[in-house]
Structure formats: C-alpha cells, structure tokens
C-alpha positions in Angstrom: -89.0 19.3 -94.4 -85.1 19.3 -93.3 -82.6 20.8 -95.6 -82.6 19.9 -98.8 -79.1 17.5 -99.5 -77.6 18.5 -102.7 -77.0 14.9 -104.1 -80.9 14.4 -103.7 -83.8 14.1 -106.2 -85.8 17.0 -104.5 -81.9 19.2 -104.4 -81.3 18.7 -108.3 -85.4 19.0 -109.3 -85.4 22.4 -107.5 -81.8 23.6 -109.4 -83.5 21.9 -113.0 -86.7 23.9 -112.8 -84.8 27.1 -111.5 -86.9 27.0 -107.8 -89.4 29.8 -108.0 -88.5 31.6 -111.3 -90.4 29.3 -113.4 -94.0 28.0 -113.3 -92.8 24.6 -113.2 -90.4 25.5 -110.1 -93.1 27.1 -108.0 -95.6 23.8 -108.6 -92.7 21.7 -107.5 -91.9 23.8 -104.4 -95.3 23.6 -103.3 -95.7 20.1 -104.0 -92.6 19.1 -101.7 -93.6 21.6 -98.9 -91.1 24.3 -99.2 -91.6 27.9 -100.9 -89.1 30.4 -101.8 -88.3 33.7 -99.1 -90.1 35.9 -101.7 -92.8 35.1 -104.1 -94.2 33.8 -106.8 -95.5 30.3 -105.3 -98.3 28.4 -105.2 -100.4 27.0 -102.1 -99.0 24.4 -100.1 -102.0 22.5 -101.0 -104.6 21.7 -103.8 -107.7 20.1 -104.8 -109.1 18.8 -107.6 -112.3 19.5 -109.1 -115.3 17.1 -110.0 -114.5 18.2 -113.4 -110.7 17.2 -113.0 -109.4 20.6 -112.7 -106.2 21.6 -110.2 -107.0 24.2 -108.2 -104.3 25.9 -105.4 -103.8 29.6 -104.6 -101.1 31.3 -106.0 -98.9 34.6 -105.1 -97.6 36.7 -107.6 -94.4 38.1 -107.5 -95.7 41.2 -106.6 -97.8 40.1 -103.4 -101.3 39.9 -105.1 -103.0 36.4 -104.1 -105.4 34.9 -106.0 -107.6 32.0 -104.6 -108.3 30.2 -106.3 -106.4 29.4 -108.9 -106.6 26.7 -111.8 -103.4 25.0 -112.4 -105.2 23.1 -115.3 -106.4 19.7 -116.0 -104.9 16.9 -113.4 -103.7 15.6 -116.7 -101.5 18.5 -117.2 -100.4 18.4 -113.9 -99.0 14.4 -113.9 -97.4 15.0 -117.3 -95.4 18.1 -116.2 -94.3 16.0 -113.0 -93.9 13.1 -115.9 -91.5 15.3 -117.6 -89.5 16.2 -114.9 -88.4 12.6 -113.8 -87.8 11.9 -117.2 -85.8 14.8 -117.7 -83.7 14.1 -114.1 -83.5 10.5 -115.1 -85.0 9.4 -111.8 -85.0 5.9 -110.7 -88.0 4.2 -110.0 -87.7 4.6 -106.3 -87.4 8.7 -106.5 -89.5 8.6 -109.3 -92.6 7.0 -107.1 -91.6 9.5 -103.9 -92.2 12.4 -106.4 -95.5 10.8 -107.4 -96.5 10.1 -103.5 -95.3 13.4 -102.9 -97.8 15.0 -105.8 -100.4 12.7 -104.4 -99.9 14.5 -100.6 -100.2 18.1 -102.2 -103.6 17.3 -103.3 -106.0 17.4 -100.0 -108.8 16.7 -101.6 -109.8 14.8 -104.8 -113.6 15.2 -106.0 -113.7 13.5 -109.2 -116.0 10.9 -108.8 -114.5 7.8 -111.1 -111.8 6.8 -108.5 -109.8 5.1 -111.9 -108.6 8.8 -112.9 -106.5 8.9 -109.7 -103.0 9.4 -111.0 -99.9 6.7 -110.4 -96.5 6.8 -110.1 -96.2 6.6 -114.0 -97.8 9.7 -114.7 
C-alpha cells in the first residue's frame, strides 16, 4: 500500500485508534495491509469460523505469537469497524472501501449460511 495521505480516511482512522497502541488500532492496521515497525499486530489475514468466530494470529508486544487467535464473533468485528466510521464521520464512499477492505482481510469465510456475510453497513 503507498503512503498513507494525511487528509485520507485510512491517515485519520490510524491517528483516531492510536495505530498499534490500541486493540482497535492493530485490527485496523492489519485490515488495511500495513503493520507498525514494532509489535503488537495482528495477521495480515483472517478467517472465519463455521461457527462465526474471527480468527488471525497476533504478536504481542513482546514478540510471543500466538496462532491462532480469536478476535471474537464476526459480529464483534463489523460493529467495531461500524463504530469507527461513525465515529470518523465517513461518507458512504470511504465508509464502503473500509467495509471492502474488512471483507479482503478475511481469506476465508466457512460459515455455511452465505446471508451472515457482512455489508458495508455493518
């Protein structure tokens, strides 16, 4: 991903959630490809579960890894991502790049009743 321009949604979600010093700032610089120079992060991809579960690796700050990791219920995760485009006051054409963006991070998506797939909306 080229730089990051500072008038863009990615520039100010990144500065909101404080990059890789909050949980919320990790899962949204693993979501738009990019982790910090040091850790914590999460993978740069993840999958969810037949049961709806997010699951990713993660690095703690002090280099242990642990894969895998449960994020939570996919739920969870498009209401945190919800949140944060409320909260940035996205317009509806950031707002669904964020969405397509979440949609990238996750390679693989087992549940088996294709109407649980999140939307732009959250």
């Amino acid at each position: 991903m080229p730089n990051v321009e500072k008038d863009s949604w990615q520039y100010r979600a990144i500065a909101h959630t404080m990059g890789n010093s909050t949980p919320l700032g990790c899962l949204l610089l693993a979501v738009i490809g990019r982790n910090a120079k040091h850790p914590p992060w999460f993978g740069l991809t993840a999958e969810i579960t037949a049961e709806g579960l997010v699951v990713t690796s993660f690095t703690h700050r002090s280099g242990a890894r642990y894969d895998p990791w449960v994020f939570g219920p996919v739920e969870e995760l498009t209401a945190a991502f919800s949140r944060l485009a409320d909260e940035l006051k996205l317009n509806d054409a950031d707002r669904i790049e964020l969405f397509r963006q979440v949609r990238q991070w996750v390679a693989r998506d087992n549940r088996r009743d294709i109407r649980l797939h999140f939307t732009a909306g959250g």
